[in-house]
N, C-alpha and C positions, 0 to 999 in steps of 0.2 A: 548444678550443672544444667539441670532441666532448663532451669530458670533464665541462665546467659543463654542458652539455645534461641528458647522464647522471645526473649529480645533480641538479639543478632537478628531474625527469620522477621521478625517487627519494622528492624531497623531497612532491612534491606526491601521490603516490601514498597518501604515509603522512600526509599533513596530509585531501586528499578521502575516501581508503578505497577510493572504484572511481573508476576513470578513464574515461574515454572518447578514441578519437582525436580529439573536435573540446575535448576541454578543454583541449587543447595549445595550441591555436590563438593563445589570450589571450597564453601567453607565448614565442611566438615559435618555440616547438619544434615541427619538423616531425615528419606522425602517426605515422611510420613507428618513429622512436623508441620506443613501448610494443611491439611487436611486437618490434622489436631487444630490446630486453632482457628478454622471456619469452624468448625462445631459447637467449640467457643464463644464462637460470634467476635474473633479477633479480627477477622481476616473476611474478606467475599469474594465466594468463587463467582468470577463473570463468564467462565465456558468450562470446558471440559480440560480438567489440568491447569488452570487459569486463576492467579488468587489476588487478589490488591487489598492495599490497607482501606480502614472503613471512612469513609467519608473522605476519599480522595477525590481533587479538583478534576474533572474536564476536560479535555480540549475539545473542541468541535472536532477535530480528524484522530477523536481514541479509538473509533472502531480499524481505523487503519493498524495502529499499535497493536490492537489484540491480534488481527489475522495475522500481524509480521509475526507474534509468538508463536500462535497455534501454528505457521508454515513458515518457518525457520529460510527455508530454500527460495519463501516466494520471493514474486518483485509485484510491489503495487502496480497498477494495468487499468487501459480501459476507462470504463466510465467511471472507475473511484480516483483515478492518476487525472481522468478530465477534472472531474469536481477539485481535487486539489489543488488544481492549479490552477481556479477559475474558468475554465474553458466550456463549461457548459451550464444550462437553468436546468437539467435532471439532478435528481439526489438519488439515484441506486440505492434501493432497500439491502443490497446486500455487498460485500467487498470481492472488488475483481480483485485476481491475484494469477498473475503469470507463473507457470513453475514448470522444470524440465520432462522431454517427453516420458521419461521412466521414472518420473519422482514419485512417491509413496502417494496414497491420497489421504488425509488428516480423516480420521473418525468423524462423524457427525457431529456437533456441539451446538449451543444456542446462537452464538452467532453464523448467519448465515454467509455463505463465502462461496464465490462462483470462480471455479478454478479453470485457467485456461492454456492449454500444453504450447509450448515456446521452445523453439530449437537455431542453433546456432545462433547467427551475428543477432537475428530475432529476441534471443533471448540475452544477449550477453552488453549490446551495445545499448547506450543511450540510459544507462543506470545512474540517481543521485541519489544520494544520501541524506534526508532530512532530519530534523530532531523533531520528535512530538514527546510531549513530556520529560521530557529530558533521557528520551531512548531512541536512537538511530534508526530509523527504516529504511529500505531500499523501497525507490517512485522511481518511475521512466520519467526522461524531461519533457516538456510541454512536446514538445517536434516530435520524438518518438512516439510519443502518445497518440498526436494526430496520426500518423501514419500507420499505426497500429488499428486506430479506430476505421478506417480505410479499407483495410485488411480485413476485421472482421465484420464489415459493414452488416455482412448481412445477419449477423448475432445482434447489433446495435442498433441497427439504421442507419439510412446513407444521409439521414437529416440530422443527425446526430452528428455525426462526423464534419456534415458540413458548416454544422451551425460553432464547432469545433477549428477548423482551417480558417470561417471568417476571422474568431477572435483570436487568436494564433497571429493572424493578422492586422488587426488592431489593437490588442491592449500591449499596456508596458508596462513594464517592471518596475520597483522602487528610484531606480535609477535613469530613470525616464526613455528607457530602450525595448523596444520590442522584446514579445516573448520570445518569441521564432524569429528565425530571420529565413529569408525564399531558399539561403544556400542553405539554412539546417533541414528543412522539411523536404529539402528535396534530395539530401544524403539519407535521411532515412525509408522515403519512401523509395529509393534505391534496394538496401538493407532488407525491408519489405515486400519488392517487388511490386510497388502499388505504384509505379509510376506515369504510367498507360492510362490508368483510372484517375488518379488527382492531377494530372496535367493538364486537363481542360479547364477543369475548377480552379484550381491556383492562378491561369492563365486570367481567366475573365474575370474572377476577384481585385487581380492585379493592376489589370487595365482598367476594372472599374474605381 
């Protein structure tokens, strides 16, 4: 019995990518099993509660994957939702992660994770769903993100943000269409309240 455990907790390591001890729960394996077999050297914990099969592939945006584990409640944000979507040459040493004013704060762990509190339409509008390794994360869309970046300007920088609204407004998608379009950036910078502040900048971008 030990033995089907072992391999089901195996199987499913390599079918999610990161596990958790309550992802167990569904099938019946108790948590203690992921920890049993990192000791083993089955398994490798990559954070706190956090386990993947050994020698699993990559993506360039896994560290986004881990935080969505480790903060179940977040939403990618900020300067990690810019980098994902191209919008900026920064690489954040550590993962922004939007999450509600009363939400729990995650224990410390190795990955580093810069958490930042989001309330209402702020927190609820402008959510996609991508896949990284074949597991679903919640990212704000390009527009949200800029408008966000806005907002926190002065956590970010206003060169940050701005070098953000130029490509927002230049680049295109696979389908050869803008990321943003003038009416999405300026519904969220609404949403926001940033609109006072990017209406000069959007203006003279525009005209130029």
């Amino acid at each position: 019995m030990r033995h089907t455990k072992t391999e089901q907790t195996l199987k499913l390591a390599a079918q999610i990518g990161i596990l958790r001890p309550r992802d167990l729960d569904t099938y019946g394996i108790p948590r203690h099993y992921l920890h049993r077999l990192y000791q083993r050297g089955l398994l490798e914990q990559v954070d706190r509660g956090l386990y993947r099969a050994k020698e699993t592939a990559l993506s360039e945006h896994h560290s986004l994957l881990e935080a969505s584990k480790r903060v179940p409640q977040g939403v990618i944000c900020l300067l990690s939702a810019l980098r994902f979507h191209g919008l900026t040459t920064q690489e954040p040493f550590e993962v922004w992660l939007a999450i509600p004013e009363k939400a729990r704060r995650p224990q410390p762990g190795i990955l580093s994770i810069r958490l930042v509190h989001f309330s209402g339409q702020a927190l609820t509008e402008g959510i996609e769903e991508h896949e990284i390794e074949g597991v679903k994360i919640k990212i704000y869309n390009a527009a949200k993100t800029v408008a966000d970046c806005f907002k926190y300007r002065h956590k970010i920088g206003l060169d940050v943000a701005l070098e953000a609204l130029r490509d927002a407004l230049q680049l295109q998608n696979e389908q050869g269409q803008r990321i943003c379009t003038i009416d999405e950036l300026w519904h969220y910078a609404t949403i926001c309240r940033v609109t006072n502040v990017m209406k000069p900048y959007l203006e003279a971008m525009v005209e130029g």
